[in-house]
C-alpha positions as MATLAB code, in Angstrom:
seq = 'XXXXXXXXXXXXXXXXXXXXXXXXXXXXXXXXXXXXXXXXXXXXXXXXXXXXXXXXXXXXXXXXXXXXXXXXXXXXXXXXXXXXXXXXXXXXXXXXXXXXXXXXXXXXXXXXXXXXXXXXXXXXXXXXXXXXXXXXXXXXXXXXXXXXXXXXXXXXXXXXXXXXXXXXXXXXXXXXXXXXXXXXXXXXXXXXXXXXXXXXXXXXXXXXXXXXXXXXXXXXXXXXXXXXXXXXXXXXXXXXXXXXXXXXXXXXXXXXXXXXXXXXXXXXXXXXXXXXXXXXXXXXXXXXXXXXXXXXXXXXXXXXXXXXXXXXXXXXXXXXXXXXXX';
ca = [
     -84.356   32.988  -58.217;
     -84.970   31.105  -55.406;
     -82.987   28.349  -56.408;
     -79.892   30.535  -57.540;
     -80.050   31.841  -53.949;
     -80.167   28.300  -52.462;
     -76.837   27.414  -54.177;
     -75.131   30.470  -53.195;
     -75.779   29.462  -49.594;
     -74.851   26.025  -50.662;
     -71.479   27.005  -52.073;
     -71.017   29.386  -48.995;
     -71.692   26.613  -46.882;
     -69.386   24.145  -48.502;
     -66.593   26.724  -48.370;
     -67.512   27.372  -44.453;
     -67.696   23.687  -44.256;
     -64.075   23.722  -46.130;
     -62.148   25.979  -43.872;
     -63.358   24.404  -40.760;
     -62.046   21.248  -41.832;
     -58.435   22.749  -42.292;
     -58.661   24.638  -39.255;
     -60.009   21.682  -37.445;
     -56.745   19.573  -38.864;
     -54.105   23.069  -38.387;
     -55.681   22.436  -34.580;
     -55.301   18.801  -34.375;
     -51.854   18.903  -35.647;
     -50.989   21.771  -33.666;
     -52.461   19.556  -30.380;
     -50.551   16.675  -31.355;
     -47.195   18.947  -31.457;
     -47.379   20.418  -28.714;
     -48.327   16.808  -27.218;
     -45.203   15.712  -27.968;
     -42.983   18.804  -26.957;
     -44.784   17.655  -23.379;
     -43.939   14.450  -24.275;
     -40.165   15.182  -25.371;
     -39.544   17.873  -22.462;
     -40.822   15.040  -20.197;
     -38.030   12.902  -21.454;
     -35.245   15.168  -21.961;
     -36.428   15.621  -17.932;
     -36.046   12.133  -17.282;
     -33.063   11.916  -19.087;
     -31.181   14.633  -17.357;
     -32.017   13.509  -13.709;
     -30.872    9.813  -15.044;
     -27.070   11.693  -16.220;
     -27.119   13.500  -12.909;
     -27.897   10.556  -10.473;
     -24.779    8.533  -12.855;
     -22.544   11.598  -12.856;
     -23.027   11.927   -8.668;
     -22.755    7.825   -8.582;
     -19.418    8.345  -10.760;
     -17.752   11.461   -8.559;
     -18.674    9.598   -5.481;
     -17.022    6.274   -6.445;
     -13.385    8.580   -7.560;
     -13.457    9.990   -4.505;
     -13.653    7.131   -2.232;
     -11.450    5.287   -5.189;
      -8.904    8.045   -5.539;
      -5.685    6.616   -5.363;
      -3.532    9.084   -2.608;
      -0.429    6.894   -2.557;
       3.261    9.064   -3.285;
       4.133    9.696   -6.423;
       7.193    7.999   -7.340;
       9.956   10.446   -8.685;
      12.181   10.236  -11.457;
      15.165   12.583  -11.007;
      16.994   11.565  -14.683;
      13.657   13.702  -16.048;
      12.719   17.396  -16.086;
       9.947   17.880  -12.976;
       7.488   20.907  -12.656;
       5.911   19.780   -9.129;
       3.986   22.283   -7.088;
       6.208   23.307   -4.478;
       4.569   24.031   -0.943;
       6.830   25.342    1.356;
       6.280   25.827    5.141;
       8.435   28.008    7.768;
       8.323   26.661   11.247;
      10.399   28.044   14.675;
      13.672   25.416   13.288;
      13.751   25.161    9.735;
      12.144   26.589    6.272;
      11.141   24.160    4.261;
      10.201   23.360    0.121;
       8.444   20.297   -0.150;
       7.311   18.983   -3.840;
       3.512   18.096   -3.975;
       1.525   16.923   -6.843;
      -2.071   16.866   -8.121;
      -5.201   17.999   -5.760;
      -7.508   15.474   -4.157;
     -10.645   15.798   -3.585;
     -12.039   13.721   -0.590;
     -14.264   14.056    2.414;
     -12.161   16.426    4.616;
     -11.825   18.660    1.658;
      -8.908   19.458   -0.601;
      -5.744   17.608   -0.008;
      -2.429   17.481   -2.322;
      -1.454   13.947   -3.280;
       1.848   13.291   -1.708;
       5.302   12.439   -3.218;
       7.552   10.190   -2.902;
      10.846   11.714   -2.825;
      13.692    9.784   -1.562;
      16.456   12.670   -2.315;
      16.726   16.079   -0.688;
      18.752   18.429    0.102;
      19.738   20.134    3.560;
      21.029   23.524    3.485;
      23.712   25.379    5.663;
      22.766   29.145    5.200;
      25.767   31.668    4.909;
      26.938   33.939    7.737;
      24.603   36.055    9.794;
      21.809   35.145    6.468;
      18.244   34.121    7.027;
      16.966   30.883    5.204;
      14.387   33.530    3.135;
      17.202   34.451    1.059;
      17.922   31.473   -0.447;
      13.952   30.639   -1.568;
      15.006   30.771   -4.834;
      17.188   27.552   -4.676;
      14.889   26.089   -2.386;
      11.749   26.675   -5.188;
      13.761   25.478   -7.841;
      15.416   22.186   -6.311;
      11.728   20.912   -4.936;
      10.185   22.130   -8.210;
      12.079   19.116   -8.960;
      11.382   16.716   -6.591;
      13.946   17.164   -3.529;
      12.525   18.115   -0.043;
      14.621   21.056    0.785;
      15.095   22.102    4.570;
      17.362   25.075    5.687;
      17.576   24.684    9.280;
      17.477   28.105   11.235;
      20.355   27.980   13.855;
      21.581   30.831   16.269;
      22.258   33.857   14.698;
      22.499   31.798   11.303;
      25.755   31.076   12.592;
      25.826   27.477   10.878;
      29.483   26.288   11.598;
      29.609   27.925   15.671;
      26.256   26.197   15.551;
      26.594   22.627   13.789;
      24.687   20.259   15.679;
      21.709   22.226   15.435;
      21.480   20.958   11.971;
      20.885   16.962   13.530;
      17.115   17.418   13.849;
      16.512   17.930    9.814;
      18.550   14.214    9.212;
      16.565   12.643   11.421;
      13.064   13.900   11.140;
      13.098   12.319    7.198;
      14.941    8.956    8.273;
      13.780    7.974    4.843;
      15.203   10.879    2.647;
      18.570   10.853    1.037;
      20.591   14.054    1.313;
      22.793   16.231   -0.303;
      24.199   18.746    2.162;
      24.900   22.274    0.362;
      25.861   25.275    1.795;
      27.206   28.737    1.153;
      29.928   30.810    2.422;
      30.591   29.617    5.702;
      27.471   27.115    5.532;
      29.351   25.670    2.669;
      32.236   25.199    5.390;
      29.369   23.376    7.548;
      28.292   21.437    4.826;
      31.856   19.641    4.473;
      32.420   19.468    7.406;
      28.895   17.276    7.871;
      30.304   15.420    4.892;
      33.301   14.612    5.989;
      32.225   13.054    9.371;
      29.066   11.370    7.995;
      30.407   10.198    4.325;
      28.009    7.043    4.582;
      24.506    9.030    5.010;
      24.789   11.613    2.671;
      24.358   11.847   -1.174;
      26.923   14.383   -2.068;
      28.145   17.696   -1.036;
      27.779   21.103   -2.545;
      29.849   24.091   -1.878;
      29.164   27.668   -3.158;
      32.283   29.872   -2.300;
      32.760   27.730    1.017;
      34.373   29.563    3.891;
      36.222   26.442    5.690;
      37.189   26.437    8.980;
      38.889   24.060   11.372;
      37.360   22.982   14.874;
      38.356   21.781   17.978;
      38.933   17.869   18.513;
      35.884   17.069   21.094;
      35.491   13.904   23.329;
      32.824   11.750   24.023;
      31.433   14.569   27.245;
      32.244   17.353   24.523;
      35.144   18.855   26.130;
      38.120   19.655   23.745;
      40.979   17.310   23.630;
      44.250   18.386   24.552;
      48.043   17.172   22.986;
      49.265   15.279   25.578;
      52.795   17.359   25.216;
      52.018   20.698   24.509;
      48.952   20.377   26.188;
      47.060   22.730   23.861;
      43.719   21.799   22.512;
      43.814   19.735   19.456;
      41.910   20.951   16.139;
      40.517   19.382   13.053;
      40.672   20.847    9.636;
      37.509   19.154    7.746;
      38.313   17.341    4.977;
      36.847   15.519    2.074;
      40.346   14.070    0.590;
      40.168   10.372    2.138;
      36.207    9.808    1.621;
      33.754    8.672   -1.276;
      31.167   11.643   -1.456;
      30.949   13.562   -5.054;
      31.483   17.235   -4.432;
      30.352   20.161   -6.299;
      32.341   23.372   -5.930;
      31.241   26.277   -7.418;
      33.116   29.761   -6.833;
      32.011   33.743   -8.176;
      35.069   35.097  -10.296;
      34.544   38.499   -8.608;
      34.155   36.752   -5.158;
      35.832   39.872   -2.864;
      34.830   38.088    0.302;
      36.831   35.013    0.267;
      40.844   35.782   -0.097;
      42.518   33.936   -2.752;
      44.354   32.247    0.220;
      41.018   30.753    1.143;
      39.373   29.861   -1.960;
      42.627   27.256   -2.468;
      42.401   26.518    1.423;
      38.865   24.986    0.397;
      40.207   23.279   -3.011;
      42.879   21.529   -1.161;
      40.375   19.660    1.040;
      38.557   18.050   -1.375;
      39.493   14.658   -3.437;
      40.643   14.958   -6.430;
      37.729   14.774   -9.532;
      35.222   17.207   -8.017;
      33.053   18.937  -10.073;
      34.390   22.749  -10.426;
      32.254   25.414  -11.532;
      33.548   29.287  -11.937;
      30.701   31.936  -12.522;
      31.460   35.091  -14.151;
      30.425   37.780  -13.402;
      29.489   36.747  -10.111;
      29.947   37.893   -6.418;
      30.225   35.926   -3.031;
      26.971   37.347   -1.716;
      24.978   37.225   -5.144;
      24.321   33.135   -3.906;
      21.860   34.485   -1.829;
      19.370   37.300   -3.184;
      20.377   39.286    0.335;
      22.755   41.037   -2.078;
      21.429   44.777   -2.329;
      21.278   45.501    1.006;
      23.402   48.183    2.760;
      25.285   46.120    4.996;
      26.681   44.126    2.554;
      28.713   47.489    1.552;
      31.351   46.315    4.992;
      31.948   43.456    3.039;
      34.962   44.309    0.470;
      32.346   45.915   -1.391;
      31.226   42.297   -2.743;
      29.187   42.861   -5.953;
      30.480   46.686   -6.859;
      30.201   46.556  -10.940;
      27.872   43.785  -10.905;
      24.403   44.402  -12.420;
      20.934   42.531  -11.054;
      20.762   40.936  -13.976;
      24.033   39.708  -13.679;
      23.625   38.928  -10.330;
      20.322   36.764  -11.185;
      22.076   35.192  -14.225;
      24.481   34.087  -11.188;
      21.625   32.509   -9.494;
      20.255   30.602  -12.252;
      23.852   29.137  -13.230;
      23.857   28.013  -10.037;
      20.324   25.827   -9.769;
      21.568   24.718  -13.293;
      24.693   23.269  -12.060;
      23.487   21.862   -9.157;
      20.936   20.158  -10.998;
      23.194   18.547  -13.252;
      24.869   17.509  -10.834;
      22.270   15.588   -8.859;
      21.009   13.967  -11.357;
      23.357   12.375  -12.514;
      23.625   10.628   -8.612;
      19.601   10.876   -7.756;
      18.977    7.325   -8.758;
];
């Protein structure tokens, strides 16, 4: 009996023996894994601050190495630059800008490069504002826009005015545009400055003549009559490519004056008729009550119509300047 008992205990001790060996290795193994999760979560530590000193290293080095020079631009392509436009006490202004930069006075715009823009003669008695649609969509583009703000937006009475826009971009090329009676101004700046401007574009231009001025700006008189001699602008006897474009349902302009304005230009200008279109639908100051005193411009013409008018417009004068924006 005795020795039946003693290998009972024996066997129970074996299997105790048994089970502490497996538990002893389930711990050791269990030791050694979680060792090496330590182990690996030291690395993957390691590792990490290593990417993030090399990713800091790398953004530091592109922003001292950023290269901020202008952006050339080619006008024979279709552009989609940011446009930043500023208004100051003379002039509003569209200027295309490009990509942000990132440097150590904060967040900059990289420059461009553009050596065409466009200067342009607002209509009678209308503020720059309402032409921010051409503005947008020419410097969208790549051409610095100004519209100069002149006495009571009177832009022929008030010509000279226009002088400080030319020469605070000595190194921009420009079209001079205008509408209505800026488009008057606009030839007229054409005509006596053929040699610094681009080209010349009219929308329903209102032309006027001016007095013949000397040197002193006092008016010149006919030595016979005595009277004071005038000028009718003209565009006949000088190289600058003109685009004229005209509203069919233009009730503004007298038929009288829409050939006045055809007669002063040379021959193979660019001609462009809108339809349905109205004088005052070139600016977006269209659907405002004091517009009714003019001939009712724009009766029977829908918005839509009005902004289709608008669009044709950028469309032609973007053909057109591309085709001399080289």
């Amino acid at each position: 009996d005795y020795i039946i008992i003693e290998k009972k205990l024996l066997w129970k001790l074996f299997y105790i023996y048994v089970i502490m060996c497996v538990f002893e290795k389930n711990a050791n193994a269990l030791q050694k894994k979680r060792r090496n999760e330590v182990g690996m979560k030291r690395k993957f530590t390691i590792l990490s601050a290593i990417l993030i000193v090399a990713l800091t290293a790398c953004c530091l080095f592109a922003c001292n190495d950023v290269d901020d020079s202008p952006a050339k631009v080619d006008y024979q392509t279709d552009n989609s630059y940011f446009v930043k436009t500023a208004e100051s006490e003379t002039a509003l202004t569209f200027e295309p800008i490009l990509d942000p930069v990132y440097s150590e006075s904060g967040l900059t715009y990289k420059p461009v490069d553009y050596r065409f823009g466009v200067i342009f003669y607002v209509g009678t008695a209308i503020e720059p504002k309402y032409y921010e649609y051409l503005g947008n969509a020419l410097a969208k583009q790549g051409y610095l826009v100004v519209m100069p703000k002149v006495t009571l937006n009177m832009t022929y009475a008030y010509y000279k005015e226009h002088e400080e826009a030319f020469s605070a971009y000595p190194n921009v090329k420009f079209y001079v545009a205008g509408h209505s009676q800026g488009g008057g101004a606009a030839l007229r700046r054409a005509s006596e400055n053929a040699d610094t401007v681009a080209g010349a574009i009219l929308l329903s231009p209102l032309c006027y003549r001016h007095k013949l001025l000397d040197a002193d700006g006092n008016p010149v008189k006919d030595e016979e009559s005595g009277v004071d001699k005038y000028i009718i602008d003209n565009l006949k006897n000088v190289d600058v490519a003109t685009l004229l474009v005209e509203a069919e349902q233009d009730r503004v302009l007298s038929d009288e004056m829409k050939a006045d304005a055809k007669t002063r230009l040379k021959e193979g200008y660019v001609h462009k008729v809108i339809s349905p279109a109205a004088h005052m639908s070139f600016s977006t100051m269209d659907s405002d009550e004091i517009l009714k005193s003019f001939n009712n411009d724009g009766d029977g013409i829908t918005e839509e119509q009005k902004q289709s008018q608008r669009t044709q417009t950028i469309e032609y004068i973007l053909d057109f300047v591309k085709g001399l924006s080289k």
